[in-house]
RODO-2510 file (C-alpha; in nm, 4 decimals, decimal comma):
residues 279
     n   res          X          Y          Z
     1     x     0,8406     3,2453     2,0436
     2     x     0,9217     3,3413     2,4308
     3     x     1,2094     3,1438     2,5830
     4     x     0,9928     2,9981     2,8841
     5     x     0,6867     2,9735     2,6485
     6     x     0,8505     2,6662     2,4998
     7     x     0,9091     2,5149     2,8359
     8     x     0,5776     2,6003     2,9802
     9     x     0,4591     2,3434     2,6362
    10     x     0,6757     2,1245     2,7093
    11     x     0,5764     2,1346     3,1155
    12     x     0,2215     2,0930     2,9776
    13     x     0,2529     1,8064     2,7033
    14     x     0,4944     1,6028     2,9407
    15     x     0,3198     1,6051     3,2932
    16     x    -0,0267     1,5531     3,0912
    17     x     0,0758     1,2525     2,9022
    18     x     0,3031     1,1634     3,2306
    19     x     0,0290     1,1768     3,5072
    20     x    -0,3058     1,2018     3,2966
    21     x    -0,5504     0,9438     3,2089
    22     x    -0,5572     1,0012     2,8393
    23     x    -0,2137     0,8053     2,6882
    24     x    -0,1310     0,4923     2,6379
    25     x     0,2402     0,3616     2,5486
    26     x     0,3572     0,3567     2,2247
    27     x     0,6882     0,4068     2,0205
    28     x     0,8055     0,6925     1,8374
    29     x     1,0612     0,7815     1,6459
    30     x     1,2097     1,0257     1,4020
    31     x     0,9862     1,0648     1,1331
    32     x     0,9524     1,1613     0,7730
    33     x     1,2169     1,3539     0,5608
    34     x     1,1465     1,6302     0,6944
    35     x     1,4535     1,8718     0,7117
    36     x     1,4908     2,0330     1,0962
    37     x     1,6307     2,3882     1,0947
    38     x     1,8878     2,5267     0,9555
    39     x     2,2284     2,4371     1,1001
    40     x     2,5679     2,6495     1,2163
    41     x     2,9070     2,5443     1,1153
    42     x     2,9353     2,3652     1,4814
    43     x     2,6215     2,1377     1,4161
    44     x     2,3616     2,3704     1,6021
    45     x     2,0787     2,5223     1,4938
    46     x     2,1055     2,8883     1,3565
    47     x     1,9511     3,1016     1,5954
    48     x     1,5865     3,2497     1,4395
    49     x     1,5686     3,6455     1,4756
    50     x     1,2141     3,5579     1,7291
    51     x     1,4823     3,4020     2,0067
    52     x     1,5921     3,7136     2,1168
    53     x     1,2476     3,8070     2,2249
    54     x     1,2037     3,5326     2,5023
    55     x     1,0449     3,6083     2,8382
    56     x     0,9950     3,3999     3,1872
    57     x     0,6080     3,3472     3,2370
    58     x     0,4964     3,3777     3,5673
    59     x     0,4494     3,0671     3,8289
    60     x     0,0397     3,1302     3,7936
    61     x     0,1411     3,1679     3,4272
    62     x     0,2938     2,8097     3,4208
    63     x     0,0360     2,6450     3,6354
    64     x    -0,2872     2,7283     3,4917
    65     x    -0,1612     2,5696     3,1867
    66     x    -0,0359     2,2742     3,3483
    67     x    -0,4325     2,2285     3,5813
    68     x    -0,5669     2,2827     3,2000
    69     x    -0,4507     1,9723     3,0752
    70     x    -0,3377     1,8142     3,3754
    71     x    -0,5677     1,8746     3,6691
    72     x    -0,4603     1,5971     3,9088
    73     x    -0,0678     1,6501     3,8353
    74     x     0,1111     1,4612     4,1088
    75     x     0,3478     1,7643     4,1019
    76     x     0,5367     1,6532     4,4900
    77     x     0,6783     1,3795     4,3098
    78     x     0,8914     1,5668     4,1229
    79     x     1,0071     1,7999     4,3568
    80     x     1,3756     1,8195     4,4660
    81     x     1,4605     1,9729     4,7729
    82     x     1,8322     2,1047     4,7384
    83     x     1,9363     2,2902     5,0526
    84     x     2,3030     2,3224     4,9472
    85     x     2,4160     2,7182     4,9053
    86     x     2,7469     2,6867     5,0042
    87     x     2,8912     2,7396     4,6444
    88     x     3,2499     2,8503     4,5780
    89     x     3,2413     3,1170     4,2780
    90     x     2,9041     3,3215     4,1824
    91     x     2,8983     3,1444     3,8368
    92     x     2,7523     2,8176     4,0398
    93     x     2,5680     3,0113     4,2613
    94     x     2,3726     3,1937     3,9530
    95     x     2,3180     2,8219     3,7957
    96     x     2,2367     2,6874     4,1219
    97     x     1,9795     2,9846     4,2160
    98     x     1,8318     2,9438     3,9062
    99     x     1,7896     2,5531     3,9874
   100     x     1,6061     2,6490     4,2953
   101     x     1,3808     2,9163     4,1574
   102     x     1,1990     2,6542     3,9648
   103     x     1,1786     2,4086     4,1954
   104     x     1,0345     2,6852     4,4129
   105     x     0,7538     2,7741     4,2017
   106     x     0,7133     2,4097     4,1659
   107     x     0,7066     2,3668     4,5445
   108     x     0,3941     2,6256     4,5222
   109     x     0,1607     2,4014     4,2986
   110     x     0,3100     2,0728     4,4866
   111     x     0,1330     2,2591     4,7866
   112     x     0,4061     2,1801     4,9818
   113     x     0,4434     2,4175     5,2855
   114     x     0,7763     2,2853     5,4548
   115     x     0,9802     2,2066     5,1365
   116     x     0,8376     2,5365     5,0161
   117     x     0,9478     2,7263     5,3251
   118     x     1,3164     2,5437     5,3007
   119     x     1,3712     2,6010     4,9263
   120     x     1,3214     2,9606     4,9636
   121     x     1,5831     3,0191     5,2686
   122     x     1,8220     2,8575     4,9973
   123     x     1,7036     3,0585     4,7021
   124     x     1,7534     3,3767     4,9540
   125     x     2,0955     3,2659     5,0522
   126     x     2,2141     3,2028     4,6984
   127     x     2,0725     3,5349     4,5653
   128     x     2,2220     3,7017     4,8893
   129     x     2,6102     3,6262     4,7855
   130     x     2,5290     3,7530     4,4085
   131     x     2,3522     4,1292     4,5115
   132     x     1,9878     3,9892     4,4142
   133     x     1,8132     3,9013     4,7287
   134     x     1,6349     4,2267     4,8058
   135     x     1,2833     4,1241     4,6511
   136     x     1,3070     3,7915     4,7966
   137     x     1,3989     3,9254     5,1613
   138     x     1,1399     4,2285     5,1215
   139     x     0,8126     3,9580     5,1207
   140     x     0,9841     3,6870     5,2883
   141     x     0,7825     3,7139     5,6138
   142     x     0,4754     3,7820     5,4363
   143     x     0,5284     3,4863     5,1682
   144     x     0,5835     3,2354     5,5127
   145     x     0,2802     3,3730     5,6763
   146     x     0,0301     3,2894     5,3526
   147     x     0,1869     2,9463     5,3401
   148     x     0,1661     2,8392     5,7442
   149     x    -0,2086     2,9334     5,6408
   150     x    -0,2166     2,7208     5,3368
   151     x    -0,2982     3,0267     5,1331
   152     x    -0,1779     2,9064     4,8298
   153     x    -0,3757     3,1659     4,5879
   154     x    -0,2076     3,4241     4,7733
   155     x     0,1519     3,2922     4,7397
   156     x     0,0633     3,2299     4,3992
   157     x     0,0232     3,6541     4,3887
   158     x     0,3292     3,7154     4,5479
   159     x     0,5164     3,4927     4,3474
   160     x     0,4266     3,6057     4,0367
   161     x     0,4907     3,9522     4,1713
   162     x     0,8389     3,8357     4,2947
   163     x     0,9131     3,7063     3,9577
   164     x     0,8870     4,0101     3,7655
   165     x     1,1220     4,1788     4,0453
   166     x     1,3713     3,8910     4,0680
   167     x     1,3990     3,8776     3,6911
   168     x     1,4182     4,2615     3,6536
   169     x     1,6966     4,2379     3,9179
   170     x     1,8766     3,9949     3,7508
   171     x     1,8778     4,1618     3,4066
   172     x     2,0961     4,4559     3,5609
   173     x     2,3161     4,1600     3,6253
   174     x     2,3873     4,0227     3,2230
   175     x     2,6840     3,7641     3,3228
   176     x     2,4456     3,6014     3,6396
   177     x     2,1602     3,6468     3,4407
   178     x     2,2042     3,4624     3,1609
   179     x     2,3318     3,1453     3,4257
   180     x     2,0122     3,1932     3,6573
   181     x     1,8291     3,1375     3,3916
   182     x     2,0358     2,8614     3,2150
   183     x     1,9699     2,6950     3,5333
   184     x     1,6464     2,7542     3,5539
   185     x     1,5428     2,6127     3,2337
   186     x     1,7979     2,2993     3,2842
   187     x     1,6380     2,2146     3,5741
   188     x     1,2582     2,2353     3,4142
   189     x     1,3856     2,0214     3,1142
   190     x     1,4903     1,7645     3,3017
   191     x     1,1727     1,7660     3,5669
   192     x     0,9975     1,7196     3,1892
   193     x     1,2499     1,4608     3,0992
   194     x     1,2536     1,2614     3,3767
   195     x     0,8455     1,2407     3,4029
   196     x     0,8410     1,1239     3,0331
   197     x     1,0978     0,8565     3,0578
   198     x     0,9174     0,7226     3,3579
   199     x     0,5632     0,7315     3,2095
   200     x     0,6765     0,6865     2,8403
   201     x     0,3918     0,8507     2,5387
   202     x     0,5016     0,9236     2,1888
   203     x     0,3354     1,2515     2,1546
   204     x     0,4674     1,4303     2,4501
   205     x     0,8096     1,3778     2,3244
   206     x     0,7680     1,6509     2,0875
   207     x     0,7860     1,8785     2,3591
   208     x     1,1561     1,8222     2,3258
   209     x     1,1979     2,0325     1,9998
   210     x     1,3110     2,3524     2,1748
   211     x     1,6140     2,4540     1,9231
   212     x     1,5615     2,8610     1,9571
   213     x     1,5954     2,8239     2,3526
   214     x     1,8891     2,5945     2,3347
   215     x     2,0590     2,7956     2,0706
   216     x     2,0316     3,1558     2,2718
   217     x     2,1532     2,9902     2,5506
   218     x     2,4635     2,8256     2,3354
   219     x     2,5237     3,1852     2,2029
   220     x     2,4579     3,4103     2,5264
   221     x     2,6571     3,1645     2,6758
   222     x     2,9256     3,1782     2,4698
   223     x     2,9196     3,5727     2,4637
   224     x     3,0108     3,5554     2,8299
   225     x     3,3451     3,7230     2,9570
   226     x     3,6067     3,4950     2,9490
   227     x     3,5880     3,4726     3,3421
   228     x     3,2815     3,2774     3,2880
   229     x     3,2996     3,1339     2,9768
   230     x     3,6212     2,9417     3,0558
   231     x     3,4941     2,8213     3,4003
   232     x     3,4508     2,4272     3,3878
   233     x     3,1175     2,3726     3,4930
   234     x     2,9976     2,6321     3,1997
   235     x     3,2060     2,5171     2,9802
   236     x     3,0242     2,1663     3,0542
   237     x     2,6812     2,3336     3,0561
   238     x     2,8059     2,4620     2,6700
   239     x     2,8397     2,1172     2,5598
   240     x     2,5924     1,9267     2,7580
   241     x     2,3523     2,2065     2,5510
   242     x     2,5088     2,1043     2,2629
   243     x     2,4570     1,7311     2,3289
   244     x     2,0737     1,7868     2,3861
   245     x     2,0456     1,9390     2,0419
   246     x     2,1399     1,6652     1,9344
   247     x     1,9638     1,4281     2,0863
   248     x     1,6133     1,6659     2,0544
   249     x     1,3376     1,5877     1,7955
   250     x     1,4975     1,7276     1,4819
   251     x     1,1931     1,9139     1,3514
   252     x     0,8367     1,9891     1,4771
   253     x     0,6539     1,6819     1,3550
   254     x     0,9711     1,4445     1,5130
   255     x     0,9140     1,2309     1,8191
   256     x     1,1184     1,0250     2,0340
   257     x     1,1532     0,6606     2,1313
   258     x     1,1536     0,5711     2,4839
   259     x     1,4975     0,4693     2,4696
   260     x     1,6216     0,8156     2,3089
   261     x     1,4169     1,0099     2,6169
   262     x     1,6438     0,7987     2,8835
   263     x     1,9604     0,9014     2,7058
   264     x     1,7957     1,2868     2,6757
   265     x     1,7459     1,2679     3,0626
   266     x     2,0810     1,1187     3,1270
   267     x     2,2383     1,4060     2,9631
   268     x     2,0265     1,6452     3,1710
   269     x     2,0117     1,4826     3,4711
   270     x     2,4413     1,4713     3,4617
   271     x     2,4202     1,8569     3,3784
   272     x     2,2232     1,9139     3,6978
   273     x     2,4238     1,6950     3,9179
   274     x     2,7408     1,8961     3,7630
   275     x     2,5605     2,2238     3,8679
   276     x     2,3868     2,1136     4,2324
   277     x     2,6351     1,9216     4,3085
   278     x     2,4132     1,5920     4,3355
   279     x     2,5133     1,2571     4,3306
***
């Protein structure tokens, strides 16, 4: 299974038993006797051979799964406009241009032309001090003119064209790459954890058993050169990664109470304010 593919389920579940009309509360739990997967000496899960063939899906990607289930989202509520780029060491800018990246697709579906507009001077700063800007600066103007016109199919186009460049960019890149997109998918968990602890429904907690993507990111994470390995705030990303294993549904069929979401998003939500910088 693809890396993003199990946060674009988990984008899906969550916002559509967050914002849609067909859930009511209820509590979960974990269930059965049902043994999760297969553990490493450390207490994480062993990382399946399919983990190593993850790929971003595009922002139309993402979206048209999301209006599938979820067709009135009230996306601008989750949207968290973080103009901050003055970073000190390109280890927080990768995590940090990852963090923006998805709030800036997010921003596109939100339909939000100013916030949209602001988020991507910041994503373009960030990926100008780390040598990735050039696809972002090369459609700038013509990404700000569809969006003045509230042509939002045609940013939708560009982005997903600007996606595939970014991404290919930051592959040439393996140390910034694998923190863009630890960002990245930080961020999206805890837009998913936040909207589920606020609008509480048993099933969508099982969006939350993701232990291929955390494990790849434990272990590419881990594989880093010691330069960023041993820097703090990754060294905290390792273990706050570690910590959501733990506190993820421990097989497929698994769910969560409410009470074990709010302690998920705690630990997410103090990852991201590590990373952004956020109160």
């Amino acid at each position: 299974m693809k890396k993003w593919l199990l946060l674009l389920v988990a984008f899906s579940t969550a916002f559509y038993m967050a914002c849609g009309d067909g859930g009511g509360e209820g509590e979960g739990g974990h269930g059965g006797e049902a043994k999760g997967p297969e553990l490493n000496p450390d207490g994480t899960y062993k990382l399946s051979d399919s983990a190593k063939q993850y790929s971003t899906p595009t922002p139309s990607e993402l979206f048209s799964t999301i209006d599938e289930y979820v067709p009135n989202i009230r996306f601008r509520y989750y949207l968290k406009i973080n103009k901050n780029s003055g970073y000190d060491d390109d280890r927080m800018i990768a995590l940090n241009l990852g963090d923006r990246l998805a709030h800036l697709v997010l921003a596109v579906k939100a339909k939000e032309k100013q916030q949209f507009l602001d988020l991507a001077d910041v994503a373009q700063d960030l990926a100008l001090q780390i040598n990735v800007s050039d696809p972002l600066i090369s459609r700038k103007d013509e990404l700000k003119r569809h969006v003045t016109n509230n042509e939002w199919p045609e940013v939708t186009k560009i982005m997903d064209a600007l996606h595939e460049e970014i991404v290919e960019e930051v592959r040439r890149k393996e140390n910034i790459g694998v923190l863009a997109e630890t960002g990245a998918w930080l961020s999206g968990l805890d837009l998913v954890a936040e909207a589920i602890s606020e609008n509480y429904v048993v099933g969508a907690t099982k969006a939350f058993y993701q232990p291929q993507v955390i494990n790849h990111l434990i272990n590419e994470l881990n594989g880093l050169e010691s330069y960023s390995k041993d820097s703090p705030v990754v060294k905290d990303v390792i273990a706050g990664l570690k910590e959501i294993a733990k506190n993820s549904p421990a097989n497929e069929e698994d769910t969560l109470t409410k009470e074990e979401v709010v302690k998920l998003h705690e630990i997410t939500s103090k990852l991201m304010k590590g990373i952004t910088g956020g109160e």
